[in-house]
C-alpha positions in Angstrom: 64.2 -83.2 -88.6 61.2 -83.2 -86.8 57.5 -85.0 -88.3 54.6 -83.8 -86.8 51.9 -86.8 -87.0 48.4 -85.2 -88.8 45.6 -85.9 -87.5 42.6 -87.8 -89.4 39.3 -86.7 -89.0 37.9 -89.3 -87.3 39.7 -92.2 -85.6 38.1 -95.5 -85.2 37.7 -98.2 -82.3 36.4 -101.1 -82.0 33.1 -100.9 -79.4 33.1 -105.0 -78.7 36.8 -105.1 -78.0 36.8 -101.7 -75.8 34.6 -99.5 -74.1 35.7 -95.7 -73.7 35.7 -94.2 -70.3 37.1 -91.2 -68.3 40.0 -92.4 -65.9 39.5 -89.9 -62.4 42.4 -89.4 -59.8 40.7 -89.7 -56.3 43.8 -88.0 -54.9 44.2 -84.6 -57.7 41.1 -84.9 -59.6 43.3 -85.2 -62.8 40.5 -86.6 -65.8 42.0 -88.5 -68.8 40.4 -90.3 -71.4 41.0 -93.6 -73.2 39.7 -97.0 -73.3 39.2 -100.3 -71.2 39.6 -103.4 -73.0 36.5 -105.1 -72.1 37.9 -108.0 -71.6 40.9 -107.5 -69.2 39.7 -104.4 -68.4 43.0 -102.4 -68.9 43.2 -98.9 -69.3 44.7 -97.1 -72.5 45.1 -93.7 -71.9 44.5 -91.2 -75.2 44.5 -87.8 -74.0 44.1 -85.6 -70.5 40.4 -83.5 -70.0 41.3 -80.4 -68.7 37.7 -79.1 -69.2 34.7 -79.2 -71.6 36.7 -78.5 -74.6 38.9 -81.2 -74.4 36.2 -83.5 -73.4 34.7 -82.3 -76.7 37.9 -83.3 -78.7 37.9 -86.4 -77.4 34.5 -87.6 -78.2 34.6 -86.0 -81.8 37.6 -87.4 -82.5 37.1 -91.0 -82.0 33.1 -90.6 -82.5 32.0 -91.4 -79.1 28.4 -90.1 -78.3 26.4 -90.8 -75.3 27.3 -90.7 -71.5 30.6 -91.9 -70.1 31.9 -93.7 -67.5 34.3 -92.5 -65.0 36.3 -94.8 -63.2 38.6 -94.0 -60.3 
């Protein structure tokens, strides 16, 4: 009845179609991670950062190393 997606180990996306980012709330603080388009610059949201650990998810997930933005 129910599927339950698995997870690969790492997912892929494209770094000269997006850019990833962390998406702030000015008015909660809420943190969630995805990626702009860098050309539009639209936001696709991929999971909430509820501390370090998810952060941590995120970037091994999809592979992302190095400083990221945060965008209010």
């Amino acid at each position: 009845m129910f599927s339950f997606r698995k997870k690969t180990a790492v997912q892929r996306y494209d770094p000269e179609i997006a850019e990833p980012v962390i998406r702030s709330s000015i008015c909660t603080g809420e943190k969630t991670a995805g990626f702009r388009d860098r050309k539009t610059g639209v936001f696709r949201e991929v999971m909430l950062i509820r501390n370090e650990e998810d952060l941590e998810a995120f970037r091994k997930e999809f592979g992302v190393s190095g400083p990221l933005e945060t965008i209010y």
